[in-house]
N, CA, C and O atoms as CSV, one atom per row, in Angstrom:
chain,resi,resn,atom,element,x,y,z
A,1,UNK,N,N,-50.569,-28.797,-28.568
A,1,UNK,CA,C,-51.786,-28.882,-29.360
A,1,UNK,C,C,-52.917,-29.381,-28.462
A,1,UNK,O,O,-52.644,-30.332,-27.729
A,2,UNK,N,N,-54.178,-28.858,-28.418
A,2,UNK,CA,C,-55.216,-28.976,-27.651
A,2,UNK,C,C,-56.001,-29.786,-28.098
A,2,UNK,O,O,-56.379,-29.450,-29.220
A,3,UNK,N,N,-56.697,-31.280,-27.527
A,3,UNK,CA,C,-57.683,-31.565,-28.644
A,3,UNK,C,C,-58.668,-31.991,-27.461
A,3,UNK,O,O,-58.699,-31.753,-26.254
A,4,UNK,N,N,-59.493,-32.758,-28.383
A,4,UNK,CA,C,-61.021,-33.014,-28.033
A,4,UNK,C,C,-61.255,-34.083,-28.172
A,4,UNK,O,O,-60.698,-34.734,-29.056
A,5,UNK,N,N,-62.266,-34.679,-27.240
A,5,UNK,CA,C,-63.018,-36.168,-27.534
A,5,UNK,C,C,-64.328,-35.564,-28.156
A,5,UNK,O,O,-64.930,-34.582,-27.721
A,6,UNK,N,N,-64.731,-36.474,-29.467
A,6,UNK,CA,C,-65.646,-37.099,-30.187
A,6,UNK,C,C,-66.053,-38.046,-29.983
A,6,UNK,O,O,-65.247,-38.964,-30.138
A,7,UNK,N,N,-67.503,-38.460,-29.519
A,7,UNK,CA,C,-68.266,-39.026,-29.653
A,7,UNK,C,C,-68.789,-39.545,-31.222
A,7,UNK,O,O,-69.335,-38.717,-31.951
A,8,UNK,N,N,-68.619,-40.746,-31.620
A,8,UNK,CA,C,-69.602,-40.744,-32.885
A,8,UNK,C,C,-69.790,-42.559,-33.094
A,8,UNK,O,O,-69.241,-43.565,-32.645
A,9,UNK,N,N,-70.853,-42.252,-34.006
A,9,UNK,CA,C,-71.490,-44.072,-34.110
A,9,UNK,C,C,-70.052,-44.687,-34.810
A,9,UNK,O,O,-69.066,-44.253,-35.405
A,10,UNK,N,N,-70.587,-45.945,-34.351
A,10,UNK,CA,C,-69.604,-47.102,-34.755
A,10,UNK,C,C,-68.977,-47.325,-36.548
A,10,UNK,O,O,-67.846,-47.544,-36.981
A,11,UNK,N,N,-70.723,-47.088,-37.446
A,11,UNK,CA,C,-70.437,-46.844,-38.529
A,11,UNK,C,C,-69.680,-45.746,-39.022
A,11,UNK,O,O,-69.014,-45.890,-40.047
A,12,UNK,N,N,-69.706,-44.572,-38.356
A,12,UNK,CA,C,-68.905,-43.640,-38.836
A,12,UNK,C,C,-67.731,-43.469,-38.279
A,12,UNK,O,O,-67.019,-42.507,-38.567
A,13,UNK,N,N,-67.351,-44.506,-37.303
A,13,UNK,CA,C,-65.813,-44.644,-37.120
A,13,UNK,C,C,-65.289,-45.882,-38.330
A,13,UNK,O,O,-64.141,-46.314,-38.441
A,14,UNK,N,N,-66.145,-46.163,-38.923
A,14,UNK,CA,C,-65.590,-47.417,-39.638
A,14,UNK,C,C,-65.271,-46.546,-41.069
A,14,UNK,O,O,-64.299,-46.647,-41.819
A,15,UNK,N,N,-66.331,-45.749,-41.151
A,15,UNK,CA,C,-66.079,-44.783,-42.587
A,15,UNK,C,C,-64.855,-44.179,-42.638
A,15,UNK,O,O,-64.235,-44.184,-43.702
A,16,UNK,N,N,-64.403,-43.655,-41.656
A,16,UNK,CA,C,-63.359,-42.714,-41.310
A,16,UNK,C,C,-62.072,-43.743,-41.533
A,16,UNK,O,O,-61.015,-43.544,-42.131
A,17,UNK,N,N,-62.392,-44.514,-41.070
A,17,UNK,CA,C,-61.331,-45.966,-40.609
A,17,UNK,C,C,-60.828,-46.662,-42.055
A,17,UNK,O,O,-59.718,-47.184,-42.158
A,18,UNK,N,N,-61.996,-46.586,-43.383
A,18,UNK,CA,C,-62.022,-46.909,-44.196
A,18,UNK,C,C,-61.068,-45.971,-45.230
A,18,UNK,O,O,-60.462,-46.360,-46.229
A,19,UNK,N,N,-61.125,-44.798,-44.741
A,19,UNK,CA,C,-60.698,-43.280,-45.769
A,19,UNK,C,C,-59.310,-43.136,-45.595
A,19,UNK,O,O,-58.489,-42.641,-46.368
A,20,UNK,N,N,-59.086,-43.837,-44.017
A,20,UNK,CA,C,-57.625,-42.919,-43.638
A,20,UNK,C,C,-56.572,-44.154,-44.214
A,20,UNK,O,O,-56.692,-45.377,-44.148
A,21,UNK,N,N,-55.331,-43.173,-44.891
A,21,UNK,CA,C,-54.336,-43.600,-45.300
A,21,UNK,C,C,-53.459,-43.948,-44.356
A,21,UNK,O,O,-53.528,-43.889,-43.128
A,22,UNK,N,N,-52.300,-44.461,-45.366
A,22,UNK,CA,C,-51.288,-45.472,-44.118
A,22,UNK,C,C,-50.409,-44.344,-43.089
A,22,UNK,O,O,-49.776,-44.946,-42.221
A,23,UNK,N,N,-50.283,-43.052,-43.042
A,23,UNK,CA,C,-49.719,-42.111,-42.177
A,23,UNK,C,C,-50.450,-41.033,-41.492
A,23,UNK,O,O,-49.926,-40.300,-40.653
A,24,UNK,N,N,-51.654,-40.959,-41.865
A,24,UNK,CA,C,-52.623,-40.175,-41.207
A,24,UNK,C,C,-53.298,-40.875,-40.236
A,24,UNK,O,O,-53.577,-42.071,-40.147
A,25,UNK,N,N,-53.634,-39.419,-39.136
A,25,UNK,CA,C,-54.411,-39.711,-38.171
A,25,UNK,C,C,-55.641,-39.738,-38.352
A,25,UNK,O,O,-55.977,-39.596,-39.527
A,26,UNK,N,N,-56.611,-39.897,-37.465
A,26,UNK,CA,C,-58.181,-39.672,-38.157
A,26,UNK,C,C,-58.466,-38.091,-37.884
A,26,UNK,O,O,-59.378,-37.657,-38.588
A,27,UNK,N,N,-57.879,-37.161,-37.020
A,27,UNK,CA,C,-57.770,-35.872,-37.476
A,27,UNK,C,C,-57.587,-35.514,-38.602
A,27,UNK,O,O,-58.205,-34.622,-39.183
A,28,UNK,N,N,-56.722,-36.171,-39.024
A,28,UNK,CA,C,-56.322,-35.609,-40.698
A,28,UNK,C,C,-57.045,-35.768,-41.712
A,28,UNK,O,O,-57.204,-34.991,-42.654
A,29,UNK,N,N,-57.617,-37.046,-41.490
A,29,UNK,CA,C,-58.875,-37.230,-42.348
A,29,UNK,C,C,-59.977,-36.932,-42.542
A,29,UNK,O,O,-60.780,-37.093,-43.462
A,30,UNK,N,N,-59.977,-36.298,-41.233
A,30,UNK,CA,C,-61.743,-35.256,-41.137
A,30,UNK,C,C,-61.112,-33.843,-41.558
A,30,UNK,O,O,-61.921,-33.017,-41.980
A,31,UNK,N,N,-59.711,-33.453,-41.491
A,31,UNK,CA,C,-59.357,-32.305,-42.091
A,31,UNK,C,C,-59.800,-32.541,-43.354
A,31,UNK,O,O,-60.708,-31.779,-43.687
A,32,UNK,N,N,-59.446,-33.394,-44.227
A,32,UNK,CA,C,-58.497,-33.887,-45.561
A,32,UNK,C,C,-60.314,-33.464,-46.079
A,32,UNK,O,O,-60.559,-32.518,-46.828
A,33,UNK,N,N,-61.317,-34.315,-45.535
A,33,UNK,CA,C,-62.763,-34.371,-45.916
A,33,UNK,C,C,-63.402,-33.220,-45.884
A,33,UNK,O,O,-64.186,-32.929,-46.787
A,34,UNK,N,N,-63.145,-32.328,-44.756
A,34,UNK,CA,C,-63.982,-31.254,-44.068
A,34,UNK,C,C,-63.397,-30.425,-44.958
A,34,UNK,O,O,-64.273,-29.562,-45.008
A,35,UNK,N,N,-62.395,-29.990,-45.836
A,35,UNK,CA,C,-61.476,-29.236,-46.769
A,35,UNK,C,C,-62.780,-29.089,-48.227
A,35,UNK,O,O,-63.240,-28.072,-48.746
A,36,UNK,N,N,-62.996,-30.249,-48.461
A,36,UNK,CA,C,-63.431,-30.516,-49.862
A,36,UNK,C,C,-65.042,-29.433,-50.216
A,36,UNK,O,O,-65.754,-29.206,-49.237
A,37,UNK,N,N,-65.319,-29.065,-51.093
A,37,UNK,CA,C,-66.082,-28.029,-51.293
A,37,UNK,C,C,-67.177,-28.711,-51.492
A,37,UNK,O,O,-66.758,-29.767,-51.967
A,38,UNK,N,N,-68.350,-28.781,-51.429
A,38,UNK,CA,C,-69.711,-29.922,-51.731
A,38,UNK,C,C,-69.777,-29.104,-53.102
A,38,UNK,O,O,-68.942,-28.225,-53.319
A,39,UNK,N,N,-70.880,-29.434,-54.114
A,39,UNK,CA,C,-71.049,-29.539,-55.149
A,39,UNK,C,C,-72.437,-28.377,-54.924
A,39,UNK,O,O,-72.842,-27.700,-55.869
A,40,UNK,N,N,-72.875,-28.320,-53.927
A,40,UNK,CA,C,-73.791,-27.381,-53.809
A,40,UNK,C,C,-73.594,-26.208,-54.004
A,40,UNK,O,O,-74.443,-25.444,-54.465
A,41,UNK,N,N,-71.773,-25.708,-53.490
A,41,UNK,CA,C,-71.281,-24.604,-53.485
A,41,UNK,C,C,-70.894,-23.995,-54.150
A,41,UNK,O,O,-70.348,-22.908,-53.958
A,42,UNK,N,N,-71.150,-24.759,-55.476
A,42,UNK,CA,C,-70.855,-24.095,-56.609
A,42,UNK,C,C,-71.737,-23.209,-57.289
A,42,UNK,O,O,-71.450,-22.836,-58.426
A,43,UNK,N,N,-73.135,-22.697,-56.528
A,43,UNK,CA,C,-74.182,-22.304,-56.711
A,43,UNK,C,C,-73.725,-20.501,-57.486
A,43,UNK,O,O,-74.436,-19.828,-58.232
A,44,UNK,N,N,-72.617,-20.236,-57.061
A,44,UNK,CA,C,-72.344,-18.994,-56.754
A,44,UNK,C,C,-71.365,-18.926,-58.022
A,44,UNK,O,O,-71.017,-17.831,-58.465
A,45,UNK,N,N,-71.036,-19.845,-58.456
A,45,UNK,CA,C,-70.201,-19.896,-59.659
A,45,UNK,C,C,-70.285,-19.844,-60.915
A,45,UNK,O,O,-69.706,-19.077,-61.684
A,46,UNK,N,N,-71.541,-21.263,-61.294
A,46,UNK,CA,C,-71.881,-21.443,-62.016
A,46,UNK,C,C,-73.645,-21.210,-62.088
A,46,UNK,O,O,-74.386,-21.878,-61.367
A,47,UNK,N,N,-73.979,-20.554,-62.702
A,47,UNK,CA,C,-75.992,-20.093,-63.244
A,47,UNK,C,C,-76.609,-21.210,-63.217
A,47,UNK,O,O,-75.951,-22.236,-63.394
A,48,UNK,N,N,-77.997,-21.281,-62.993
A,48,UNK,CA,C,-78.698,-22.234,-62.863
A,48,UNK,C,C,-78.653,-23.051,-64.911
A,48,UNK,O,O,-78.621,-24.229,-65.267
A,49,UNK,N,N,-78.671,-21.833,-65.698
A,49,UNK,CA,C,-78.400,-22.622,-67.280
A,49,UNK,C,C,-77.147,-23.680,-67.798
A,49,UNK,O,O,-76.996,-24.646,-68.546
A,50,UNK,N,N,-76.210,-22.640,-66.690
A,50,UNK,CA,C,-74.972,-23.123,-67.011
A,50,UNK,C,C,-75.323,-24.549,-66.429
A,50,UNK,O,O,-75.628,-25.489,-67.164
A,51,UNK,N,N,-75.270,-24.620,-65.337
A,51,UNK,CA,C,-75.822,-25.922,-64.530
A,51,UNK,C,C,-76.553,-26.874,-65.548
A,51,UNK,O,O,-76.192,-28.046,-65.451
A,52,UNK,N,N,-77.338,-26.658,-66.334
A,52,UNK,CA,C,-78.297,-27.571,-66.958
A,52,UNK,C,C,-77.121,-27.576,-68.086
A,52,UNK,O,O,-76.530,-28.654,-68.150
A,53,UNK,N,N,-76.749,-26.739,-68.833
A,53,UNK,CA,C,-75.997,-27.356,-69.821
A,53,UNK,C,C,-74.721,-28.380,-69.597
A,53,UNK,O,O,-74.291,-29.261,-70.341
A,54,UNK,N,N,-74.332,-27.997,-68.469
A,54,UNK,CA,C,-73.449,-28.623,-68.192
A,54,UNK,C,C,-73.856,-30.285,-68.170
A,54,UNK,O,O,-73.283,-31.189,-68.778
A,55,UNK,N,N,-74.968,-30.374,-67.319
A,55,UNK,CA,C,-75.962,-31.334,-66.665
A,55,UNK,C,C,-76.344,-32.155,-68.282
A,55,UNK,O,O,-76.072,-33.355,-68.247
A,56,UNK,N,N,-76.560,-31.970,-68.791
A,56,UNK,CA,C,-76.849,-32.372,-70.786
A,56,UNK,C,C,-75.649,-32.531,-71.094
A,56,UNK,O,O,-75.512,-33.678,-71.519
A,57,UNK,N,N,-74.448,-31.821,-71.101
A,57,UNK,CA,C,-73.482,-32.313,-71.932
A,57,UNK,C,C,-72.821,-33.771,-71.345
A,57,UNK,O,O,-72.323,-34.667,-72.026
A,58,UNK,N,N,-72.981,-33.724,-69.814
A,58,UNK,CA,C,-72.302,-35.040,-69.061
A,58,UNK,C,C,-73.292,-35.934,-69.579
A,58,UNK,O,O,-72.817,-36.883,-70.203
A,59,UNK,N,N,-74.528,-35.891,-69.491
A,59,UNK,CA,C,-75.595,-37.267,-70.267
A,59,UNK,C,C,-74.914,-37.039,-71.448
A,59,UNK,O,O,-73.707,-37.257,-71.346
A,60,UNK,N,N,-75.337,-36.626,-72.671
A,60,UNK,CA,C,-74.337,-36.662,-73.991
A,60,UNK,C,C,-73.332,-37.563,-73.826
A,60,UNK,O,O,-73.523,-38.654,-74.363
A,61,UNK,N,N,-72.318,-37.411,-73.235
A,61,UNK,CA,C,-71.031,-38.208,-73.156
A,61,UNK,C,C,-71.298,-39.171,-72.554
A,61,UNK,O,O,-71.060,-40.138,-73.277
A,62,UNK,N,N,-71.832,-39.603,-71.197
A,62,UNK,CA,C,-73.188,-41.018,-70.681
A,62,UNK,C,C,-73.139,-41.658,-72.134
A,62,UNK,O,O,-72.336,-42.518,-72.497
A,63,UNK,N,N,-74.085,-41.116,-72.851
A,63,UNK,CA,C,-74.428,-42.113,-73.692
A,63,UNK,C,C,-73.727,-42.586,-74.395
A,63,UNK,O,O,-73.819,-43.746,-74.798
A,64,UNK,N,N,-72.847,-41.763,-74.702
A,64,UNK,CA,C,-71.892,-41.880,-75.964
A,64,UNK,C,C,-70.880,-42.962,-75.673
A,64,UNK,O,O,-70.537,-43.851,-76.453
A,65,UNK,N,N,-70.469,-42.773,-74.499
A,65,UNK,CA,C,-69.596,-44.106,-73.708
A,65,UNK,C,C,-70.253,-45.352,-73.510
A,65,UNK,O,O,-69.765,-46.474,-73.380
A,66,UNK,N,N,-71.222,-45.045,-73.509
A,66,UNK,CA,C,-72.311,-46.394,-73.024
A,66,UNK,C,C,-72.377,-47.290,-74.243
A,66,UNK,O,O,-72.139,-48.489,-74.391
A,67,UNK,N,N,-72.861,-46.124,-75.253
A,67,UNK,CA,C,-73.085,-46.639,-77.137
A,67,UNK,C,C,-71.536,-47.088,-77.454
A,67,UNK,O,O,-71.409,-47.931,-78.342
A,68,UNK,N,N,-70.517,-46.672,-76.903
A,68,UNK,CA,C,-69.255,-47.259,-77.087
A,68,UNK,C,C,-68.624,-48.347,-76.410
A,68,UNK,O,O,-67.696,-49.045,-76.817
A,69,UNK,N,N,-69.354,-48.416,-75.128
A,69,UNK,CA,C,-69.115,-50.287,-74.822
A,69,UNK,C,C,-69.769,-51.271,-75.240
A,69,UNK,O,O,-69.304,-52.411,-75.236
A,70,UNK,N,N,-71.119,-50.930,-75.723
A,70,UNK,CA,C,-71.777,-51.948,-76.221
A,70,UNK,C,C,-71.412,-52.197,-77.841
A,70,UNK,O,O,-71.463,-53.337,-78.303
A,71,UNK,N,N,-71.128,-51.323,-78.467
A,71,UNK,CA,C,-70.480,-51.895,-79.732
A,71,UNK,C,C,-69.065,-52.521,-79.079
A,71,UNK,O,O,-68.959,-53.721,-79.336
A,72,UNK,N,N,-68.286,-52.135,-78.526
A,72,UNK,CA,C,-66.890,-52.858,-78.362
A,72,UNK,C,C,-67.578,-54.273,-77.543
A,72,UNK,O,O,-66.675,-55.109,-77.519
A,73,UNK,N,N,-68.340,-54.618,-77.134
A,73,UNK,CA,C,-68.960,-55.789,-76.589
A,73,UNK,C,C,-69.061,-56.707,-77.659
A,73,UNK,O,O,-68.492,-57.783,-77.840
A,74,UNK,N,N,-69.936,-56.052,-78.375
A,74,UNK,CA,C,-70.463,-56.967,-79.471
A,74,UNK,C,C,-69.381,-57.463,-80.432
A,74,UNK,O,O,-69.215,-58.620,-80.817
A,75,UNK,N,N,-68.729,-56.456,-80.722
A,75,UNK,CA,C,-67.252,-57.130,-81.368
A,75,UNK,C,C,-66.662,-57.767,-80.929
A,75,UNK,O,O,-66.293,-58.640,-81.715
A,76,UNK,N,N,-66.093,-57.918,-79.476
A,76,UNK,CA,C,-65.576,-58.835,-79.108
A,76,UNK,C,C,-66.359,-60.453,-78.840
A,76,UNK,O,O,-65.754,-61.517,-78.972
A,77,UNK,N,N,-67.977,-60.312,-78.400
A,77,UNK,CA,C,-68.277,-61.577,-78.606
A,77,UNK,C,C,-68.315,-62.257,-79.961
A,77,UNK,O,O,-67.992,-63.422,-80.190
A,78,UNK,N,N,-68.987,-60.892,-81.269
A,78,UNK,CA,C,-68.587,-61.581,-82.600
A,78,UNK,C,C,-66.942,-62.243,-82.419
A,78,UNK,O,O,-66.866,-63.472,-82.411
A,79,UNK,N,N,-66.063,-61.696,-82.322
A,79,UNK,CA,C,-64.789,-62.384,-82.799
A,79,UNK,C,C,-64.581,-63.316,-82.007
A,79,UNK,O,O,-63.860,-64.174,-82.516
A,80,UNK,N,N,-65.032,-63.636,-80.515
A,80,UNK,CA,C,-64.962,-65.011,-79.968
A,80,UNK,C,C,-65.695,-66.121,-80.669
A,80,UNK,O,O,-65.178,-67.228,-80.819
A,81,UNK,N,N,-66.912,-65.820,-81.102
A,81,UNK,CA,C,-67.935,-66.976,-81.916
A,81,UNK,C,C,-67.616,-67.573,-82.930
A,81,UNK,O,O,-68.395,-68.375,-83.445
């Protein structure tokens, strides 16, 4: 197997350093990363509407979770008081 020296900043050996699991190399982890599809690339998949609805239904549920910890909050400080 042929490899290569990389050069790279200190912080981004620490990122890498941070990611890699207990049997991987840091090759593997720039594989494991460099694999993953960005969110941009989904341009081709999903329509710019689809995108927005989608984009509204995740706020929808945002709130709805949000409106659902703060009542479970309040109940629980009512029943401590």
């Amino acid at each position: 197997m042929a490899t290569k020296s990389v050069t790279i900043k200190e912080s981004a050996y620490e990122i890498l350093k941070s990611r890699k699991e207990n049997n991987e190399s840091f090759s593997d982890v720039i594989e494991r990363i460099a694999r993953r599809r960005p969110l941009t690339d989904l341009n081709d998949v999903v329509s710019k509407s689809e995108g927005e609805n989608i984009a509204e239904e995740v706020e929808k549920v945002r709130e709805e979770m949000e409106e659902e910890l703060e009542n479970r909050s309040k109940r629980i400080s009512d029943a401590v008081e």
